[in-house]
C-alpha positions in Angstrom: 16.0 24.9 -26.1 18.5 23.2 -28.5 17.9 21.2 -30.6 19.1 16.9 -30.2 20.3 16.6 -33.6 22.8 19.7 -33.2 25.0 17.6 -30.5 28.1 16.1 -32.4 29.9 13.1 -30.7 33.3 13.7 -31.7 35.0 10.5 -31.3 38.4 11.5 -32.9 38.7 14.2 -30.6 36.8 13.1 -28.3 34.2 15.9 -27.2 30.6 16.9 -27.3 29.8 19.3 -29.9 27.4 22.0 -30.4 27.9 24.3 -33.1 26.7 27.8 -32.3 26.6 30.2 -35.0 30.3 31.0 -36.0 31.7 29.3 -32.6 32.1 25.8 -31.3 30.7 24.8 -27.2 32.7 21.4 -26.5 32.5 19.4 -23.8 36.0 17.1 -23.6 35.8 13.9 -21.9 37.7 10.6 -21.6 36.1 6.8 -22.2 37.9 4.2 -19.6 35.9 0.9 -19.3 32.2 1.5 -18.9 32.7 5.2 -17.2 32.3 8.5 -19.5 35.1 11.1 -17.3 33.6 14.9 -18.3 37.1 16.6 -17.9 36.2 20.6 -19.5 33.4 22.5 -20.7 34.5 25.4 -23.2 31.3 27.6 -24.1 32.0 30.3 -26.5 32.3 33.9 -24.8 29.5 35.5 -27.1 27.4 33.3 -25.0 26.5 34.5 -21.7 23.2 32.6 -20.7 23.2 30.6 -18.2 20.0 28.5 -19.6 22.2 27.5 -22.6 24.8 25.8 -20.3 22.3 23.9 -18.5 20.6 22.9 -21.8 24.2 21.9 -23.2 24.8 19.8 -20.7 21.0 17.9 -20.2 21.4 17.0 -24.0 25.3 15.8 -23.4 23.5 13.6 -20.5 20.5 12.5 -22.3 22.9 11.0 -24.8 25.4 9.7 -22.7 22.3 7.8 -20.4 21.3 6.1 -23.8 24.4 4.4 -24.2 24.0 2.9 -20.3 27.3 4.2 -19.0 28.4 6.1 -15.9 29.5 9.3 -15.9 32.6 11.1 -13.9 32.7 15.2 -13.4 35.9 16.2 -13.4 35.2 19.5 -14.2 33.7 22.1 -11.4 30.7 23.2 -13.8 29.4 19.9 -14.6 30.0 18.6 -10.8 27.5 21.6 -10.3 25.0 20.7 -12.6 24.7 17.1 -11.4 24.0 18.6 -7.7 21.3 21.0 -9.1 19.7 18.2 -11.1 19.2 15.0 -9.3 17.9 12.8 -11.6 21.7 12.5 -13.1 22.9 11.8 -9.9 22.1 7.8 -10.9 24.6 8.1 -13.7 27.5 8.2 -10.7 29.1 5.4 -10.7 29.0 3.3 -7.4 31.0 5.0 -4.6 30.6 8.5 -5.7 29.0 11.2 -4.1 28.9 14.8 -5.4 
């Protein structure tokens, strides 16, 4: 598992961070109003597990839920995620299904 205090909230350009080793996994997004809009995941192409993905995006999540906004997948890979883990599900905003 990663660790919490690796994640990087890059406001400037705004994305997720998580440094790993010599390479950078982002995930780019777009604040409008109270919604969070998760527009591209990048993950390195050293990385090949499919465990660090899904642990990428629950600590991307966990931080986004403590700041009580909604969250938008624009991106195919995250729209995935939500549907395999259903407690994010409550983070849609109202009116959309995934």
């Amino acid at each position: 598992m990663i660790d919490a205090a690796e994640l990087v909230d890059n406001d400037f350009l705004r994305q997720f961070e998580l440094k790993v080793e010599d390479d950078m996994a982002k995930i780019e997004y777009s604040l409008q109003d109270r919604k969070i809009f998760l527009t591209k995941m990048v993950i390195p192409e050293n990385i090949t597990s499919e465990e660090f993905e899904s642990d990428f995006l629950t600590l991307v999540f966990e931080n986004i839920s403590e700041r009580n906004i909604s969250v938008v997948p624009t991106s195919p890979e995250i729209a995935k995620f939500i549907r395999k883990n259903r407690k994010y599900q409550k983070m849609l905003p109202v009116g959309i299904r995934i």
